[in-house]
Every structure is written in structure tokens, then in C-alpha cells.
C-alpha positions in Angstrom: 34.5 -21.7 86.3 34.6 -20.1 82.9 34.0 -16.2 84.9 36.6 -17.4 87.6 39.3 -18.4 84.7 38.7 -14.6 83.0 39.2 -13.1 86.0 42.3 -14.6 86.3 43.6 -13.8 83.1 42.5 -10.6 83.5 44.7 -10.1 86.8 47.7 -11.6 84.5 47.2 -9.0 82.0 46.6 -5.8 84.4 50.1 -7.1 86.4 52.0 -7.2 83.0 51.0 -3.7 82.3 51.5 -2.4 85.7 55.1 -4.0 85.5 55.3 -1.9 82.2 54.6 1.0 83.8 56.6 0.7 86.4 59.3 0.1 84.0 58.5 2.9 81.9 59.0 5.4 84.7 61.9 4.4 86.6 64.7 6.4 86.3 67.4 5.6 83.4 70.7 5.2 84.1 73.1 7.8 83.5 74.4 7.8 79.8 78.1 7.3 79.0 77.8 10.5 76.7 78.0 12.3 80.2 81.1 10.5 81.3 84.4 11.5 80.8 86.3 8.3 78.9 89.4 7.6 80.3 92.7 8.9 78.5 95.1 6.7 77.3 98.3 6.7 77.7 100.7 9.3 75.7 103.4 7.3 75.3 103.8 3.3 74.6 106.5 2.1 77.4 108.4 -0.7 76.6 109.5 -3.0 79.8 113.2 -1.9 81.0 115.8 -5.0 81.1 115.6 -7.4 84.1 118.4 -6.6 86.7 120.6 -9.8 86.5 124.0 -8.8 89.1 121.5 -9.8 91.8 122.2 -6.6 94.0 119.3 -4.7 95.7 120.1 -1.7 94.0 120.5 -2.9 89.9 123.9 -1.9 87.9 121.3 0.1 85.9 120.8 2.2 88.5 122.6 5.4 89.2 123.0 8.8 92.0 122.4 8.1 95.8 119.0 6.7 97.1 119.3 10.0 99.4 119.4 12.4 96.0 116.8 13.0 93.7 116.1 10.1 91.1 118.7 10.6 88.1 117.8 8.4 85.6 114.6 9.7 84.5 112.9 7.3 81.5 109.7 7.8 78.9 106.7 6.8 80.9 108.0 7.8 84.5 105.3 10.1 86.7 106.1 13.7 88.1 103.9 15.9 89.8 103.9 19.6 88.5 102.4 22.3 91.4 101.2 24.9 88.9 101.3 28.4 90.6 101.4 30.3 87.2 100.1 34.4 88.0 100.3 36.7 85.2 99.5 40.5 85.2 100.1 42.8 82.4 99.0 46.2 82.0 99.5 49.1 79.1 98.4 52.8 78.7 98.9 54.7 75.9 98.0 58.3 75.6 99.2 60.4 72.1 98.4 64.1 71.0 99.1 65.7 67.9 98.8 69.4 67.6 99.7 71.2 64.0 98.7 74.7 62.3 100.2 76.5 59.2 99.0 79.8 57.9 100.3 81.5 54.6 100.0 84.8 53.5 101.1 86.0 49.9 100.1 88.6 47.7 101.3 89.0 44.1 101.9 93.1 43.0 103.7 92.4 39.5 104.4 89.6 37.2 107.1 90.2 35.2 107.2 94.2 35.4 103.6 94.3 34.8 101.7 96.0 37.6 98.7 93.9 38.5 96.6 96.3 40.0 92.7 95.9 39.0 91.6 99.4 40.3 90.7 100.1 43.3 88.0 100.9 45.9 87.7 103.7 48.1 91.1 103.7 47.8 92.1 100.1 48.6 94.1 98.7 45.3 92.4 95.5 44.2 95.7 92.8 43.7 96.0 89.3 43.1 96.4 88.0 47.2 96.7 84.1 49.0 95.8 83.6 52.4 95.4 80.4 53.8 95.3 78.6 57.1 95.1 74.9 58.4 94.7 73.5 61.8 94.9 70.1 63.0 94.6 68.4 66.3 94.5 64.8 67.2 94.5 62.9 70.7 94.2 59.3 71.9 94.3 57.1 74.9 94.1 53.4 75.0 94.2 51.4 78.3 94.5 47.9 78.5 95.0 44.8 81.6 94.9 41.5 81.7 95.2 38.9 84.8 95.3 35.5 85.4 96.0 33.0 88.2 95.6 29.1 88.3 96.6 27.0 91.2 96.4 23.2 91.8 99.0 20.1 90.7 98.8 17.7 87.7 100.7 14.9 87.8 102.5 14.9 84.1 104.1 11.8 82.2 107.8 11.9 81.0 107.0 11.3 77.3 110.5 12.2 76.2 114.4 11.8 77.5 117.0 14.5 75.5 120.2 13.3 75.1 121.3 16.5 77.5 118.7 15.2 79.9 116.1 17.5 79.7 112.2 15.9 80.2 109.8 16.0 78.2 106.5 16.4 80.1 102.8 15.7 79.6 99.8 16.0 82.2 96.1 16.4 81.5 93.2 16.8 84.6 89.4 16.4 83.7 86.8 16.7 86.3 83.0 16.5 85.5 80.5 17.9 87.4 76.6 16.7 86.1 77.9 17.4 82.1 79.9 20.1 82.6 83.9 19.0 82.1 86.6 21.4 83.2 90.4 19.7 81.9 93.7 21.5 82.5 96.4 19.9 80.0 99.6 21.2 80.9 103.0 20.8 78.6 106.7 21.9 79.1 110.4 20.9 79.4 112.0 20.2 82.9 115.4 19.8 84.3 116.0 16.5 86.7 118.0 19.0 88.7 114.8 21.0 89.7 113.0 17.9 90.1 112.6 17.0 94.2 113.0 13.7 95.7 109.6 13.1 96.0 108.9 13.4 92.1 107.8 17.3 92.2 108.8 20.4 90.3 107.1 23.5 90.7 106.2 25.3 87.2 107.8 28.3 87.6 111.0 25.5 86.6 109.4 24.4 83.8 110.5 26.3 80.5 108.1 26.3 77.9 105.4 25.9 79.7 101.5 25.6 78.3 98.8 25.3 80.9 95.4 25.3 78.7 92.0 25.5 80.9 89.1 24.4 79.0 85.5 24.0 79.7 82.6 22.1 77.8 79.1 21.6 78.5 76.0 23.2 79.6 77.6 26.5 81.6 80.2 26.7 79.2 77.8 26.8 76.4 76.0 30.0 77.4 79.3 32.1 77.2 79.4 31.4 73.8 77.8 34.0 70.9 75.4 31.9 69.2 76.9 31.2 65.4 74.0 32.8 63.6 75.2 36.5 65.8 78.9 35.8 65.0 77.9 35.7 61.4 75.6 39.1 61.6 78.7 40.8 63.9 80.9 40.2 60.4 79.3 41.0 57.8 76.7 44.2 59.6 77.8 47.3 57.6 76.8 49.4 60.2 
């Protein structure tokens, strides 16, 4: 009885440790450090004025249900299809050529011959001969393209009193760690708004479309901090 109850508690112990282990190696759960948090709002919205005429269409209301929308408010959605292409390109190419030469020779000064003999026949005289050259040429080339597609629903975050929008959009999308976002900024006219809440952003003035990547793959394009440092202050 006394080996049959040590067995027993020896099973116990050896399941308790097998749980353990079990525990120990099963995969973790994803940690939030690798999600993307969800952005707030950018603007706080208050809650517009309750329609009391009892019409379907409220007094505050105003345009044609066939026209655009007309009375765009802080906090309303419109989609912006971003089809912003940019090429620039400059050469530069400069030469400079110059030369001088003078040639003087000095046979009196102030009536007085001076003349330091002579050899073979050739009359040592005071004399100044002197040339310069100089050349310089340079060429510089330089180009720069870009292109982003796609469409980023933006956020009305202000109304001008000349009724220009104020607009606001951000997109993030994560891939295993690795978080690409486009925020995109700018003013738009409701008149190049459609009826189905889109603008393209070749109507939007002041546009800003920022692309920006973090994690892992973005990492290794970047110089290591200790290199920058060396890069500035290397003498040679």
C-alpha cells in the first residue's frame, strides 16, 4: 500500500511537470508591441442640431440630392485617389578658359640708360615677361522620380469661411513588424469634390503625401549611428 501510494504520487508529480513543459513550449501569442494601435480621431465632432420642420430632407440641408454634397462639416469622410508622379531632371555643364601674357622691358629711368653691359653683343637690360593660363570645366547631372498610387480616405478637420476643406487622411498597414503608413494633408474645393465623396489629388492644393516605413526591412537602409558619426568628423 505504502509503494502503491508513492507510485501514485509520483505519476502526480511527473503529469505536473509534463503540463509545465508543455506550457513552456507552446507558442506565445503575438505581442501588442507588433500591432499597429488604432488612431484616434483628429478632430473632436460635436453632434449637429436635431432636424425639427419634420421634412425628409432637413431646413439645414442645402443644393440638390442629384449635385455633389454642399454643406461639407469638420468630421465628414472624403476619399482622396492619389496619383501624384513627379520627374525632375537638371544638367549643368560650365567651362572657363583664360590666359594673359605680358611683356615689358625697361631701357631708361629718368634719362639714365640702364644698360649693364652686354654679351656677345646682346645688351643686358632690366626686362618683365610673364604669362598665366587658366582653365576650368564642370558638369553636374542630376534626376529624381517618384510615383505613388492608391486612395486614403481623409477627414474634413476644418471648414473656411470661403468654403475651402481642410483635409486629413493617414493609411498604416503591417506586415509581420514591418509598418508602411501614408499620411496625406491638403486643401480642397467642394466644387472638385464628386457625388460619391471623391477628389482626385491633382485638385488638392497644398498637398503633402508622406510614405514612411518602420521595422525590420526598414532598419537595414539605415547607416548605423556610430558610421554617421565617423562620415562627419573623418578628415580624410
Amino acid at each position: 500500500m505504502i509503494l502503491a501510494g508513492h507510485m501514485a504520487a509520483f505519476r502526480a508529480v511527473g503529469g505536473l511537470a509534463c503540463l509545465g513543459l508543455i506550457g513552456g513550449c507552446a507558442t506565445a501569442a503575438p505581442g501588442s508591441r507588433a500591432l499597429v494601435p488604432a488612431s484616434a480621431f483628429p478632430i473632436s465632432v460635436p453632434r449637429g442640431p436635431i432636424a425639427e420642420d419634420g421634412s425628409v430632407f432637413p431646413a439645414t440641408s442645402s443644393g440638390s440630392i442629384y449635385e455633389p454634397k454642399r454643406d461639407w462639416r469638420p468630421g465628414d469622410l472624403v476619399a482622396i485617389d492619389i496619383v501624384t508622379s513627379t520627374t525632375a531632371a537638371n544638367n549643368d555643364a560650365a567651362t572657363l578658359n583664360r590666359a594673359g601674357t605680358v611683356a615689358n622691358s625697361v631701357t631708361s629711368f629718368f634719362g639714365v640708360p640702364l644698360n649693364f653691359g652686354s654679351l656677345a653683343g646682346t645688351p643686358f637690360s632690366p626686362s618683365i615677361n610673364t604669362s598665366s593660363s587658366n582653365q576650368y570645366s564642370g558638369t553636374g547631372t542630376e534626376a529624381a522620380s517618384n510615383n505613388i498610387t492608391g486612395e486614403v480616405e481623409a477627414v474634413v478637420t476644418r471648414v473656411d469661411p470661403n468654403g475651402t476643406l481642410a483635409l486629413e487622411g493617414r493609411t498604416n498597414v503591417n506586415v509581420n513588424g514591418n509598418v508602411n503608413a501614408i499620411v496625406v494633408t491638403g486643401y480642397a474645393s467642394p466644387d472638385d469634390i464628386t457625388a460619391n465623396a471623391t477628389i482626385s489629388s491633382n485638385n488638392v492644393a497644398d498637398m503633402n503625401v508622406q510614405y514612411v516605413g518602420n521595422g525590420p526591412i526598414n532598419d537595414a537602409h539605415q547607416v548605423p549611428l556610430l558610421q554617421q558619426i565617423l562620415d562627419k568628423i573623418w578628415p580624410f
